[in-house]
ZAMARGU-4260 file (C-alpha; in steps of 0.2 Angstrom, whole numbers, plus 5000, padded with zeros to 4 digits):
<rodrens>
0) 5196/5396/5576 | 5178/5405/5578 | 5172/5387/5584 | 5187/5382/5597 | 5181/5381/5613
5) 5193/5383/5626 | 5190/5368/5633 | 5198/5360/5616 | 5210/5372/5610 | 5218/5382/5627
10) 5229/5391/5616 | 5223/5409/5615 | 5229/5408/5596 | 5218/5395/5592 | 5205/5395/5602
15) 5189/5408/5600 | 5191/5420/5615 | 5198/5433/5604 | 5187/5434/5591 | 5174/5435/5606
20) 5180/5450/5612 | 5181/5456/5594 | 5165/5450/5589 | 5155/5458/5604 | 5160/5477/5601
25) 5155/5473/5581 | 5138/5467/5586 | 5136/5481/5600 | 5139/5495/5587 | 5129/5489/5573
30) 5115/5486/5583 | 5114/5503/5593 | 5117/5513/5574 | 5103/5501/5569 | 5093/5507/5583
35) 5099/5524/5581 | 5093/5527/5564 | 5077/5516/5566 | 5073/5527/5580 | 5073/5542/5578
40) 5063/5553/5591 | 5068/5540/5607 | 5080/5545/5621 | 5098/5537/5625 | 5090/5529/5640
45) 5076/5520/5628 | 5090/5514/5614 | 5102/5509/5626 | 5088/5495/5637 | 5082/5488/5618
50) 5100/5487/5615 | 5105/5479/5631 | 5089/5465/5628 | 5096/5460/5609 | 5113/5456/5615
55) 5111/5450/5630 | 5118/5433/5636 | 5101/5425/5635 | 5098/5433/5617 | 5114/5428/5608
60) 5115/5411/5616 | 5096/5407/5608 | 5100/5415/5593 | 5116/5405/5592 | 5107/5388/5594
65) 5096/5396/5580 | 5108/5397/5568 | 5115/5381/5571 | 5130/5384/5580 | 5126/5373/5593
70) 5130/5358/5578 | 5147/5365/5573 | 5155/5374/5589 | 5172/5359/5596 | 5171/5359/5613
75) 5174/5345/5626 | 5161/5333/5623 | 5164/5328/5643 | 5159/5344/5650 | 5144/5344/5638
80) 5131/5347/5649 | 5138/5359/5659 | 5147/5370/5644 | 5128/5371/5636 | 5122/5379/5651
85) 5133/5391/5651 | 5136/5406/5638 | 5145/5395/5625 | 5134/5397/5611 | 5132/5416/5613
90) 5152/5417/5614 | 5155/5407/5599 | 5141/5418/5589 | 5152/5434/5594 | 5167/5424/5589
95) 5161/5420/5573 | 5154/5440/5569 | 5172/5441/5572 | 5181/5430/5560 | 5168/5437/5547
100) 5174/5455/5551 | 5191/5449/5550 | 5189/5439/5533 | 5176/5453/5525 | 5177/5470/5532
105) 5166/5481/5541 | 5152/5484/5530 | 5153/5468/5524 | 5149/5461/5543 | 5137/5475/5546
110) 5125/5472/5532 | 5126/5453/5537 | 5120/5455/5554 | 5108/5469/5549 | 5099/5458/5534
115) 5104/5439/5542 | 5100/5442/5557 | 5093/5458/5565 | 5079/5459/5550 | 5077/5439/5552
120) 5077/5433/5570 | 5071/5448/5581 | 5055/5457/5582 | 5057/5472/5587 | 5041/5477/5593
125) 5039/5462/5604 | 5058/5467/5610 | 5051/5486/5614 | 5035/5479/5625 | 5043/5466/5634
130) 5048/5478/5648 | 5057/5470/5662 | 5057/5477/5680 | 5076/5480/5681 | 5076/5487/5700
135) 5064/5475/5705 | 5075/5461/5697 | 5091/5467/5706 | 5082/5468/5723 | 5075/5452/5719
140) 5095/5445/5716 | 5104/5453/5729 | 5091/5448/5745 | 5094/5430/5738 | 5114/5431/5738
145) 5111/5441/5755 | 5116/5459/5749 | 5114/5474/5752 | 5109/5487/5738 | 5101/5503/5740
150) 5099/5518/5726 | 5104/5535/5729 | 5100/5551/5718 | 5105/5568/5712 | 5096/5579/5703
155) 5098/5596/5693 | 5092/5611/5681 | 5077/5621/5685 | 5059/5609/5692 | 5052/5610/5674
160) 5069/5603/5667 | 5076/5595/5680 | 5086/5578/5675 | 5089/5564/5686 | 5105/5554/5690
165) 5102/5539/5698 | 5117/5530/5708 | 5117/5508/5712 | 5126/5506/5729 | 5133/5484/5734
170) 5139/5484/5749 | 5142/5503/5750 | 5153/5501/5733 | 5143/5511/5718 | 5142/5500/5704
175) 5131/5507/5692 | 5122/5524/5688 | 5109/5528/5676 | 5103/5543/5670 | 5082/5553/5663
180) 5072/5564/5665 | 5062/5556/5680 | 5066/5548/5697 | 5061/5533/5690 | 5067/5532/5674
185) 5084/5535/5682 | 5082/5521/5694 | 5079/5509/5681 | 5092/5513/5669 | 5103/5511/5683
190) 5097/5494/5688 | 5097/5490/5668 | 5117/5494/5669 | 5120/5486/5687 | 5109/5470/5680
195) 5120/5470/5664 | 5139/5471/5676 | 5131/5458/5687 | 5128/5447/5673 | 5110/5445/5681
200) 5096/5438/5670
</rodrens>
């Protein structure tokens, strides 16, 4: 069921949609307690923008070509080209993490994405250093779709403690905020959340 895509089985019961949506919040957990424990002195804003690069669209869908699901996955061989442009691989990854978690149990699921693929496929060095521009990409997005985004901000506690909430308007509708302990490390964990809903790579 993991490997029915909806474009061959449209039958929520067979097809791996499901098992997506399971799949998805097993991976996101595992991953930030991995990134919790493996880093212990970083902030919430830090483990939440490395966490948000490791399961990205972009990141599952090469790491599901990786591990060959790209050879097994049913899908409408008609729509090929277009279907393997899109998420699909990523999706049926999630959908698999799923099914494991649903044959094995937690731990089990756990320890196999911590040793078969966390520890195997990403270095996490090179994920920490490659430190996208996430208000400069979402001002980049939305003048080429012809919208208007601004950033608005709050701040409180005393100017040697102050913190920083950082708020990302679309068309007068907030769609994001972001929170830390400067203006910009707000702005850009807001950006990092408004990039993420917007699906914008």
């Amino acid at each position: 069921t993991a490997l029915n895509h909806r474009s061959v089985k449209d039958n929520p019961a067979e097809n791996n949609e499901r098992m997506e949506f399971l799949g998805d919040a097993i991976i996101s957990s595992v991953v930030a307690e991995y990134l919790f424990k493996k880093y212990p002195f970083k902030d919430e804003g830090f483990l939440t923008e490395i966490r948000s690069r490791m399961v990205s669209r972009e990141s599952l869908n090469a790491l599901g070509r990786k591990l060959g699901l790209d050879e097994i996955i049913e899908f409408e061989s008609q729509k090929r080209t277009i279907l393997s442009r899109s998420s699909m691989y990523g999706d049926a990854l999630e959908a698999f993490i799923g099914a494991v978690y649903l044959d094995k149990g937690f731990k089990f699921t756990q320890q196999f994405i911590i040793k078969k693929i966390l520890t195997q496929y990403f270095d996490l060095e090179t994920v920490v250093q490659n430190n996208p521009n996430f208000k400069s990409i979402l001002i980049e997005w939305a003048q080429k779709e012809g919208k208007k985004t601004q950033f608005s901000l709050e701040e409180e506690g005393l100017h040697h403690n102050k913190e920083f909430t950082a708020f990302v308007m679309l068309e007068n509708e907030k769609i994001a905020e972001g929170k830390g302990y400067s203006k910009k490390k707000a702005e850009q964990n807001a950006a990092m959340k408004a990039c993420d809903a917007l699906e914008i790579k």
